[in-house]
C-alpha positions in Angstrom: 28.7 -36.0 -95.5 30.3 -32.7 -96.1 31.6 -31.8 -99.7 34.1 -29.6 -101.3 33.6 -29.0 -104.9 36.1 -26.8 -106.5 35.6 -25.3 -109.7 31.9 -25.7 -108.3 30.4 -22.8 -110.6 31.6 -24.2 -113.9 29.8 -26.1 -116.0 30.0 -29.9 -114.4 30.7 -28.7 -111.0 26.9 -26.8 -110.9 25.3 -29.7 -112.2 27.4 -31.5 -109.6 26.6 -29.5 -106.8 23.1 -29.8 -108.0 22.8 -33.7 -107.3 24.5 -34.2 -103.8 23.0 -31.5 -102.3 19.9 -34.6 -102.5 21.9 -36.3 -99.8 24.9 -34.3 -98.6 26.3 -30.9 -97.7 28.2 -28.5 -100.2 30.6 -26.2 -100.0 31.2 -24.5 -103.2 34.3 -22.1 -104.3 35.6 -21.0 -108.0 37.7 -18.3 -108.8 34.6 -17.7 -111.3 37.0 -18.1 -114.4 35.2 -19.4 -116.8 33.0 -20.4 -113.6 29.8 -18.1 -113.7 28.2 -16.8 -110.2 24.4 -17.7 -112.7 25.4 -21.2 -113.0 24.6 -21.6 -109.2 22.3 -19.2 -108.2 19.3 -21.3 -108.0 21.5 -23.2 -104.7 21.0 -19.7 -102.8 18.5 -20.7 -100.7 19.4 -24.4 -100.1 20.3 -24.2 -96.1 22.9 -27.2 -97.7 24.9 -25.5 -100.0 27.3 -22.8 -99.3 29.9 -20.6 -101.7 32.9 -19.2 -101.4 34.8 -16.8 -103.9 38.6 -18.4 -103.8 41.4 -18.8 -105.9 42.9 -22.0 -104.7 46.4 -21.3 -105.4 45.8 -17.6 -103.2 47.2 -19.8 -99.7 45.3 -17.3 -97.5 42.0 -17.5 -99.6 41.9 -21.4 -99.6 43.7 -21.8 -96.1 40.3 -20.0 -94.7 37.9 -21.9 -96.3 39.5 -24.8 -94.1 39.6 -23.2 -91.0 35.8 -22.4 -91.8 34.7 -26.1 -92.6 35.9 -29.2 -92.2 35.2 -31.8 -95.1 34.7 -35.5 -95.2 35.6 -35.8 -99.1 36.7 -33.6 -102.0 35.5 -33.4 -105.6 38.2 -31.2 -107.3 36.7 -30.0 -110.6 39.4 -26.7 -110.7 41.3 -26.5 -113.8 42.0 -25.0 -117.0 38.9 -25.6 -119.1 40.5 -23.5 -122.1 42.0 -26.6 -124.1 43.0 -25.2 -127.4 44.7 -22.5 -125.8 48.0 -24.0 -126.2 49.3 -22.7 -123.1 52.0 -25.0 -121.2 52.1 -22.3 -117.9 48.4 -22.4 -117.7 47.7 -25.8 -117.8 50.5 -26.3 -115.4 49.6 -23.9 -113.0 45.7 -23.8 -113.3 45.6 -28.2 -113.3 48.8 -29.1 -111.7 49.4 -26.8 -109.6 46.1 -26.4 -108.2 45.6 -30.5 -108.0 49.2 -30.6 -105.6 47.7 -27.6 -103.2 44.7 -29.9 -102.9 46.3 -33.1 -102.3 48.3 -31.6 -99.8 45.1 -29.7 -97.7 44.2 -33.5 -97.8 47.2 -34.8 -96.3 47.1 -32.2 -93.7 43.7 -32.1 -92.9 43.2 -35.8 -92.8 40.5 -35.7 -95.6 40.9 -39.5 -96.8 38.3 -39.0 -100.0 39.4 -37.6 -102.9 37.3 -37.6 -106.3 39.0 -35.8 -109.5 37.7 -35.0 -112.8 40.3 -36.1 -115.1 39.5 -36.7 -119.2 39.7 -38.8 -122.3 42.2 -36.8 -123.8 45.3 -38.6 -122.0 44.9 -41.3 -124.3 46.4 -39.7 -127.3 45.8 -40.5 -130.2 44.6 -44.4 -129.7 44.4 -46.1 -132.8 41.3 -48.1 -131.2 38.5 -48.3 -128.3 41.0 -47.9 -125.1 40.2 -49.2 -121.7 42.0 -47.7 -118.0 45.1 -49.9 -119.3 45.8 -48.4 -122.1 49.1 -46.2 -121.9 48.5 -43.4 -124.3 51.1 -40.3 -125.0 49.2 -36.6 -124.8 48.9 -34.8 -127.6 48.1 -31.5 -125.6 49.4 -29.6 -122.8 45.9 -30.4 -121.3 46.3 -34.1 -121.3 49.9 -33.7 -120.0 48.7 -31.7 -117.0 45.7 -34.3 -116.4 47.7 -37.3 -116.9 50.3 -35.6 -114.5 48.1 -35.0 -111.7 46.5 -39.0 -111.7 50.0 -39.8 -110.8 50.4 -37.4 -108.2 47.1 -38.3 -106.8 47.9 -42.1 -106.9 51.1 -41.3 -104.8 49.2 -39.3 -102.2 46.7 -41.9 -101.7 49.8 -44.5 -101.4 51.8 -42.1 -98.9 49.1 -41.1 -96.8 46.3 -43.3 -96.5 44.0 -42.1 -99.1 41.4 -43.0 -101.4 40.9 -41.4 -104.4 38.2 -41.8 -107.7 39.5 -40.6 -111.2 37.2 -40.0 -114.0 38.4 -40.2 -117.5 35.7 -38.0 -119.1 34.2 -37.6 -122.8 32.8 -34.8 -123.9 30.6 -33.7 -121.4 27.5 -31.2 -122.8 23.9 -30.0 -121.6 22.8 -26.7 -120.7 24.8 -23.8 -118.7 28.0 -24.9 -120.8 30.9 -22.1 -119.8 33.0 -23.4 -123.5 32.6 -26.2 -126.3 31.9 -26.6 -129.3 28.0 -26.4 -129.0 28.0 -22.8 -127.4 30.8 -21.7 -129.9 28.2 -22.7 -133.1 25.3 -21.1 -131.5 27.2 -17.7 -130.3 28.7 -17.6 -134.0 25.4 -18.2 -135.4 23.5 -15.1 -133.6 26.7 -13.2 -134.7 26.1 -14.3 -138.3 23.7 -16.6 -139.3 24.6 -17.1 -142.8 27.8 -18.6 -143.0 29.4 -21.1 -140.1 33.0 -21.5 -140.0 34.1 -24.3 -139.0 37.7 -25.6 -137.7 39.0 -28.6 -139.3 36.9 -30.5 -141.9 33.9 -31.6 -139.9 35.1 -35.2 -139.5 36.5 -35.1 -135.9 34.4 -37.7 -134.1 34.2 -37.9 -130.8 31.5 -39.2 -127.8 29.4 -36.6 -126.4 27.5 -37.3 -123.0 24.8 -35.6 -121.3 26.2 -34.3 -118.3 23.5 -35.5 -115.6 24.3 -39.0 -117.2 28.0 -38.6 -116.7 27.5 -37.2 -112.9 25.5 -40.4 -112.3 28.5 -42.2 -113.5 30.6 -40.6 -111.4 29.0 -40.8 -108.4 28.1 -44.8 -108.7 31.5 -45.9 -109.1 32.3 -43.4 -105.8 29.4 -45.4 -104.2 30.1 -48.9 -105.2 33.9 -49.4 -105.2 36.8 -48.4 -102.8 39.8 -49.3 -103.7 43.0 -47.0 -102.8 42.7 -45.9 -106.2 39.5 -46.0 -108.6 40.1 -45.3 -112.2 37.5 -45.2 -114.7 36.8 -44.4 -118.1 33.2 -42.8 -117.9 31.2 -42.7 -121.6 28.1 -42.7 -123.3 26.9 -44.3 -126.0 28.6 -44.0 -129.7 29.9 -40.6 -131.0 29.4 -37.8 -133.0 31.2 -35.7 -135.5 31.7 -32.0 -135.7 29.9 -31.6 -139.5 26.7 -33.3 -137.5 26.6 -31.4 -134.6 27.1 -28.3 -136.7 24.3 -29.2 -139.0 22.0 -30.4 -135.7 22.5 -26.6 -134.3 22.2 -24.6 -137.5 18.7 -26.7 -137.6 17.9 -26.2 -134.3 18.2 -22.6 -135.0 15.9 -22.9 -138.3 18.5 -21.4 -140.2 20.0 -22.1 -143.7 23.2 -21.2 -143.2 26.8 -22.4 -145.4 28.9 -24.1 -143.5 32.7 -23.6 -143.9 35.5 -26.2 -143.3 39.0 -25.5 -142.6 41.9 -28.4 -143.5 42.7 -30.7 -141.8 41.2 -33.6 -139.7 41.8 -32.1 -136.2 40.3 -28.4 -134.9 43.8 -27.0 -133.3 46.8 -28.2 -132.7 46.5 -30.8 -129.5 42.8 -31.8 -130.8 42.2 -35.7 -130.6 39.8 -36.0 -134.0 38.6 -39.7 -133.0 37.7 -40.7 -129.4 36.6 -43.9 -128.4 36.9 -45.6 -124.9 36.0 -48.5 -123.4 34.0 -48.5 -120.3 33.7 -52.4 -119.8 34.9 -51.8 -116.2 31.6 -49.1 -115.5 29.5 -51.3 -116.8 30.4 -54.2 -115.0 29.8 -52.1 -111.6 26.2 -52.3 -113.1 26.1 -48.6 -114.0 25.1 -47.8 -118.1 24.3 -45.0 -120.5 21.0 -44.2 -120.9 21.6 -41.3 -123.8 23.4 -41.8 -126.6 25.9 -39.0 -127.9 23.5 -37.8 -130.8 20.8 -37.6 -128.4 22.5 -35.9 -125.6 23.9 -33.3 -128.2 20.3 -32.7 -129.7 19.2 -32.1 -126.0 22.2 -29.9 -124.8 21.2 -27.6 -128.1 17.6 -27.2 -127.4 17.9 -26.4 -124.1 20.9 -23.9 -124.4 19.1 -22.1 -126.7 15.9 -22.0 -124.2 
C-alpha cells in the first residue's frame, strides 16, 4: 500500500513511519512544528519513504501533495501536541481543523482508509478504569478538539463509504520525544541539577507506554478488524506517577538533586491526574502489552539521554 502520515516527523509519526516502511510505501509531510526534520533523517535513503514540507491547512501546499501521489490509506497524526497550552484557537485550528481538510481530501479522492491518533484524555476525569463506552466530559481544550474530530470522522465514514481506526492513546514515551514530561525533567536538570521543580504534587498517576509497543497496537487492530468504524482504547500495563518518574530521571542522571512540588493534585489547568483505561476490547483481538509503564519509562530515559 501507499501511506500518508501527517504529522510524520513528530514523535509517534517517526516511529510510525519507521515500522510500515517494513511492508508499505510512505509519504511523509509536517509543517515541522514541534515535528523535527532529525527525527526522520535516518528514512533518507529508503527508496520507500518520501517527505514533504506542508502545512495541511496551506490548500495549495496539501492540494499538491495529492496531485503528486495517490494513497490507499491515511494515518493522520497532525495536531496540536502542546496540551497545557490552554489555547482554544489552537487546538481548534491545529486538531479540528486540520482533521475536516483531511476527511474531506478523503471524500474527494476516494481514499476509503482512514487511521487517527486520538487520546485518553477525552475521558475526563473517570472516576474508574473506562472502556470505548464510557461517555466522559473534557477537561481540556485538547480533549474537546480530539473528542470533536471522532465524531466528525464517524460521520465521514457513515456519508461516504469509509472506514476509519481511532486510537485512544496513553502516554506514549521512548526516545526522539518532541514534548512530555520526561524531556521537560531531563532539559531542567542539565539547566540545574540541584533542585527540580515540579508541577503539582507528584501524585498524578497516569499509564506510560513505550511507543514501538503502542504502534504495534495500532497497527494490529488496523490489520485484524474492519468495521466502518474501529475504536479502541490502546494501553500498557499499570501506571506511573510524576514523583517516580521524576525520581527514575534524576537517578538516571546520577544526580542528588531536591525535588520541589507545587499544590495541587493536577500539573495545569486541563491535566487528568489519574488515568486508567480498559483495553478488554485489544486484548480480545489477541494483541497485549509486553512493557509495563515503569519499565517503558525507565527505557524511554536511558535512551533519551544516550
Amino acid at each position: 500500500m501507499k501511506i500518508l502520515i501527517t504529522g510524520c516527523a513528530g514523535f509517534i509519526g517517526s516511529h510510525l513511519a519507521e515500522k510500515l516502511l517494513e511492508n508499505h510505501k510512505v509519504v511523509g509531510i509536517d509543517n515541522l512544528s514541534p515535528g523535527k526534520k532529525e527525527n526522520i533523517y535516518h528514512l533518507r535513503s529508503n527508496k520507500d519513504f518520501t517527505f514533504h514540507e506542508c502545512e495541511i491547512l496551506n490548500q495549495r501546499d496539501f492540494e499538491n501533495i495529492f496531485r503528486i501521489h495517490s494513497f490507499d490509506a491515511i494515518f493522520h497524526l497532525a495536531a496540536n501536541s502542546d496540551i497545557s497550552s490552554g489555547d482554544a484557537q489552537l487546538d481548534f485550528k491545529n486538531t479540528l481543523c486540520t482533521t475536516l481538510v483531511v476527511l474531506e481530501k478523503c471524500k474527494v479522492r476516494g481514499i476509503k482508509q482512514f487511521l487517527f491518533t486520538s487520546s485518553g484524555s477525552v475521558y475526563g476525569e473517570a472516576d474508574s478504569r473506562v472502556d470505548e463506552s464510557y461517555c466522559g466530559f473534557p477537561i481540556s481544550f485538547y480533549a474537546a478538539s480530539k473528542i470533536s474530530s471522532e465524531a466528525f470522522i464517524s460521520a465521514y465514514c457513515s456519508m461516504y463509504d469509509m472506514k476509519s481506526w481511532i486510537f485512544r492513546l496513553p502516554n506514549v514515551i521512548g526516545e526522539r520525544p518532541t514534548h512530555g514530561v520526561i524531556k521537560d525533567f531531563i532539559s531542567k536538570l542539565k539547566v540545574n541539577p540541584n533542585t527540580l521543580t515540579v508541577l503539582g504534587d507528584g501524585s498524578q498517576t497516569k499509564p506510560y507506554m513505550y511507543v514501538k509497543d503502542c504502534i504495534s497496537a495500532m497497527l494490529h487492530v488496523w490489520e485484524n478488524i474492519s468495521e466502518r468504524v474501529n475504536l479502541y482504547n490502546i494501553s500498557g500495563l499499570g501506571e506511573t506517577s510524576v514523583k517516580e518518574i521524576a525520581e527514575m530521571v534524576i537517578e538516571e542522571m546520577g544526580l542528588d538533586t531536591k525535588i520541589i512540588y507545587g499544590g495541587g493534585n493536577r500539573g495545569w489547568v486541563g491535566d487528568v491526574p489519574q488515568y486508567k483505561c480498559d483495553i478488554s476490547r485489544l486484548e480480545l483481538l489477541g494483541w497485549t502489552p509486553k512493557i509495563g509503564s515503569n519499565k517503558a519509562v525507565r527505557m524511554s530515559i536511558k535512551k533519551i539521554l544516550k
